[in-house]
C-alpha distance (Angstrom), angle and dihedral (degrees) to the residues before:
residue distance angle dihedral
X1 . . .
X2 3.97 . .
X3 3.51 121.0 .
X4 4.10 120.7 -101.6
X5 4.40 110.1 -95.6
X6 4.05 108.7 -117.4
X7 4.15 73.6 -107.4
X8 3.13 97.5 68.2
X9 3.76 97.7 39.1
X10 3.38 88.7 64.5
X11 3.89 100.3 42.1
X12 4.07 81.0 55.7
X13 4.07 93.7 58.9
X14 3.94 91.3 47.6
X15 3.62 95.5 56.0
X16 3.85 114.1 15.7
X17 3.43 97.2 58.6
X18 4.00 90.7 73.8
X19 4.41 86.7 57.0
X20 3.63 139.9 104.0
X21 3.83 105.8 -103.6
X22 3.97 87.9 -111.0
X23 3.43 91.8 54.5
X24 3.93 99.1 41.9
X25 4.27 82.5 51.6
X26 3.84 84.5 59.4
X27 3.89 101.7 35.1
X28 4.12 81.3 57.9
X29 4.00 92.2 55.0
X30 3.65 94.1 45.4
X31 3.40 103.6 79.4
X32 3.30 92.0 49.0
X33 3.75 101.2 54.0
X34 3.40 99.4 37.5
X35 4.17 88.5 171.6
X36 3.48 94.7 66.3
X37 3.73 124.5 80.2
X38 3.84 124.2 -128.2
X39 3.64 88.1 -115.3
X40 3.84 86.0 48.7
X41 3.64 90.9 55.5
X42 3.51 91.7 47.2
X43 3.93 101.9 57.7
X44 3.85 87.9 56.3
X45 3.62 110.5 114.7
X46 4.16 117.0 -102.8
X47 4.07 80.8 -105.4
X48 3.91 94.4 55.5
X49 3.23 97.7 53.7
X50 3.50 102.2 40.7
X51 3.83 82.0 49.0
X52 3.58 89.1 52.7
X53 4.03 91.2 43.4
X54 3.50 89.6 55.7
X55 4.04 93.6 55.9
X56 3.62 90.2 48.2
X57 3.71 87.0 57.3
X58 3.56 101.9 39.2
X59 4.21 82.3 48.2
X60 3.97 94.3 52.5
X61 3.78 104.2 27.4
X62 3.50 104.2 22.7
X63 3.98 138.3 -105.8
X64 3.85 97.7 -80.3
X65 4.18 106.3 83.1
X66 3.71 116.1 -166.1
X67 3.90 120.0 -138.6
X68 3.38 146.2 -172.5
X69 3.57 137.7 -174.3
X70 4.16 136.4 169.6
X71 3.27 113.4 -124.3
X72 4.16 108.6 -119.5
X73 3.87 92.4 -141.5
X74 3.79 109.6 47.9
X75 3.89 91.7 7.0
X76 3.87 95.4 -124.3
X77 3.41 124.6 164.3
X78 3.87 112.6 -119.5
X79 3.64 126.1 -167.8
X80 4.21 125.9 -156.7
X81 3.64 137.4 163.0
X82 3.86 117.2 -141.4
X83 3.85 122.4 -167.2
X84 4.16 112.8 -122.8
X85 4.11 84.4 -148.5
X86 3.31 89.1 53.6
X87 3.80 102.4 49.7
X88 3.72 85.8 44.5
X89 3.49 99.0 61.7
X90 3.67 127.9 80.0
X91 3.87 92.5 35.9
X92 3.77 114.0 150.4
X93 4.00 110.1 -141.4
X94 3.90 110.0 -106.2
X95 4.32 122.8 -98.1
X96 3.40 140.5 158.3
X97 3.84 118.5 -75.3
X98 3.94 128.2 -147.3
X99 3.58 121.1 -129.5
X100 4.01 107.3 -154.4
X101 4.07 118.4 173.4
X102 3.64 138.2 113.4
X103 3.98 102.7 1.0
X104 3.95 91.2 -47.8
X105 3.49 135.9 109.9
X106 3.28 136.4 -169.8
X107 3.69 142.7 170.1
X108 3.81 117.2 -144.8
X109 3.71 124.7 -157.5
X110 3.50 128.0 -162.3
X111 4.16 121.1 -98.0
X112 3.43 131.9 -118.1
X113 4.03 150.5 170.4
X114 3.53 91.7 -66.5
X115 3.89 91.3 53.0
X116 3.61 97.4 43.1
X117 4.11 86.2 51.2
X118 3.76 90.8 59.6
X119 3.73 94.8 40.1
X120 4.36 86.8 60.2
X121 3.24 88.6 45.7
X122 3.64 93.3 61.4
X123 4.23 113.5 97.9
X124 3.30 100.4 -142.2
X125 4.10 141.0 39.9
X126 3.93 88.5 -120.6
X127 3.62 95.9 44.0
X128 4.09 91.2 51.6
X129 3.64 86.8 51.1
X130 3.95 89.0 55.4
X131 3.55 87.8 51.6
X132 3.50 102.9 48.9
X133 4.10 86.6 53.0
X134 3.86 86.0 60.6
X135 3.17 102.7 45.0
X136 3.44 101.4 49.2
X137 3.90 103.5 38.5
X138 3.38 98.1 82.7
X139 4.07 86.6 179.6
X140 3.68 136.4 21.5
X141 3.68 130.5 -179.2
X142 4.03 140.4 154.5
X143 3.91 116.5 -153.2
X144 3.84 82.4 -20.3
X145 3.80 99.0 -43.7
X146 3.24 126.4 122.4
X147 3.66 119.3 -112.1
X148 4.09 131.1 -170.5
X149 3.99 107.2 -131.0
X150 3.25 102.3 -125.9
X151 4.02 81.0 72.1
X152 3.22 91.6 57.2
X153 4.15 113.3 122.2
X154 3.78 112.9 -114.0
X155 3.73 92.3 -111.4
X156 3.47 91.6 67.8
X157 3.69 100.8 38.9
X158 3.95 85.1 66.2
X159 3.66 92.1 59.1
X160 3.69 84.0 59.5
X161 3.44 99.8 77.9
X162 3.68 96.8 43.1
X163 3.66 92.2 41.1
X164 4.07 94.3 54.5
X165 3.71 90.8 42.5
X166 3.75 84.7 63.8
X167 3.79 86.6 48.9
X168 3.87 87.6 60.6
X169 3.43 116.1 19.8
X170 3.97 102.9 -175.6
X171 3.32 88.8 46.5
X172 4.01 86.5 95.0
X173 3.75 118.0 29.7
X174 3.66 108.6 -165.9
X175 3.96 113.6 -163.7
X176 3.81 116.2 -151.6
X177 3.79 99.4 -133.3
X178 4.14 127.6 -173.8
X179 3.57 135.5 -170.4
X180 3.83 121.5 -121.7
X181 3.47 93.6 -161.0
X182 3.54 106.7 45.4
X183 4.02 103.1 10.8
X184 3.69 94.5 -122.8
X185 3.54 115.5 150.7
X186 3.88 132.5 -155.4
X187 3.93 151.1 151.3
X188 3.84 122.0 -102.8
X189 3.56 120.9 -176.6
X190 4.02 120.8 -124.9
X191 3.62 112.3 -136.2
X192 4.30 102.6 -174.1
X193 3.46 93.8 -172.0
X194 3.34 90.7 57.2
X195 3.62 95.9 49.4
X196 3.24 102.7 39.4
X197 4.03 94.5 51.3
X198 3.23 83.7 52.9
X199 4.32 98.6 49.6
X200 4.15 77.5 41.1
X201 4.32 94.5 55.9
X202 4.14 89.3 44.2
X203 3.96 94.2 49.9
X204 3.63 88.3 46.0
X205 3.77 90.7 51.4
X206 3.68 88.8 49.8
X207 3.62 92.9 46.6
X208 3.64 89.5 51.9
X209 3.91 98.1 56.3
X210 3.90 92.1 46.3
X211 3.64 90.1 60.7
X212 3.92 88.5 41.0
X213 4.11 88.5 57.5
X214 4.15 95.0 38.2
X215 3.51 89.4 43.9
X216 3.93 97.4 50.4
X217 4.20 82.3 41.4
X218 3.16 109.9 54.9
X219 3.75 111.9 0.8
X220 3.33 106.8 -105.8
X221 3.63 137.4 146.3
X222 4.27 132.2 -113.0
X223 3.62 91.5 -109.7
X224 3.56 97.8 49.2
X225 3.95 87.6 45.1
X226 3.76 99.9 58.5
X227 3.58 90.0 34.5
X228 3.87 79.6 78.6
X229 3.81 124.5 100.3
X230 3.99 100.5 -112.6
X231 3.79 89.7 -112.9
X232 4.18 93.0 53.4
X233 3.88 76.2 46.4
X234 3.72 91.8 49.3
X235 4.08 95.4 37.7
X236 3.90 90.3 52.2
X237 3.80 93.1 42.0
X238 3.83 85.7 56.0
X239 3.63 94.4 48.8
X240 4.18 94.1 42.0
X241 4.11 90.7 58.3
X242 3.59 97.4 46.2
């Protein structure tokens, strides 16, 4: 995985921003694997591409990830690095899951962009939840019938979630998080695309202002300004505010 040009950083910012999350994740791996279609990119599992988003970051930022997180008891802030590599490695490839119990069963697949498209597009919280069952039961039956899931009984919707979380196991990174302060300890969720748009829109920023002060200095164009190694970037910025 290479790391994204200071070009393309900033061609992300201008016209990301205006995207559904899931489509800013995959507008952000685009450039960077220019062989693969959208739609290609889009029938990865949840897993792949936040396995992928996670290279991309660790390739243009750099392994160590800064996080914070408020602790819900005593509503500290606490800071932690994580290491991309390390939440990387260990992944188990994504497959279909069986669902067993109570004369059911059901085969789970994992989710992906697609999914998670038709799931926003859903106007209400039950009606998301009804889509999510159909996309993601790839199979239904009871005592070898075949059942629609939406008829499924409530018990065995819950073992859904579980069930395709086993399917895809990055698909949820759960950080083990505890408080300095008051020793509580909890779970927070990592959502990279998240992050990483966001590490993405404040490099671009930055990006923008250096050419802003180089430009006013010294005349010169954007291209020739992000042509620039950072540190000639940094060397002349240093030398323009004096």
């Amino acid at each position: 995985m290479r790391a994204l040009t200071v070009s393309e950083i900033i061609r992300l910012w201008e016209t990301a921003y205006r995207y559904h999350p899931v489509d800013r994740a995959l507008s952000m791996l685009q450039p960077v694997l220019p062989d693969q279609s959208r739609d290609e990119l889009a029938a990865l599992s949840i897993g792949q591409r936040d396995g992928l988003l996670l290279a991309l970051r660790r390739a243009t930022f750099g392994d160590v990830l800064p996080g914070v997180n408020q602790c819900p008891v005593c509503a500290s802030l606490v800071e932690f690095e994580l290491s991309c590599q390390s939440l990387q490695s260990g992944a188990t490839p994504p497959h279909p899951e069986q669902l067993t119990e109570g004369g059911y069963k059901l085969m789970i697949r994992p989710l992906n962009s697609f999914d998670l498209a038709d799931v926003a597009m859903a106007a209400t919280e039950s009606e998301s939840h009804t889509v999510l069952l159909q996309r993601c039961v790839s199979e239904a039956f009871y005592q070898d019938q075949p059942v629609e899931p939406g008829a499924l009984p409530m018990e065995i919707e819950e073992r859904i979630a579980a069930t395709a979380l086993a399917a895809d196991a990055q698909a949820e990174t759960l950080l083990d998080v505890s408080c300095p302060d008051c020793q509580h300890r909890w779970q927070s969720v990592l959502d990279i695309a998240h992050v990483l748009w966001l590490e993405i829109s404040a490099r671009a920023q930055r990006l923008l202002h250096e050419v802003h002060v180089l430009a006013k200095a010294y005349g010169w164009h954007e291209a020739e300004i992000l042509e620039l190694s950072a540190e000639r970037r940094a060397a002349y910025l240093q030398m323009a505010i004096v």
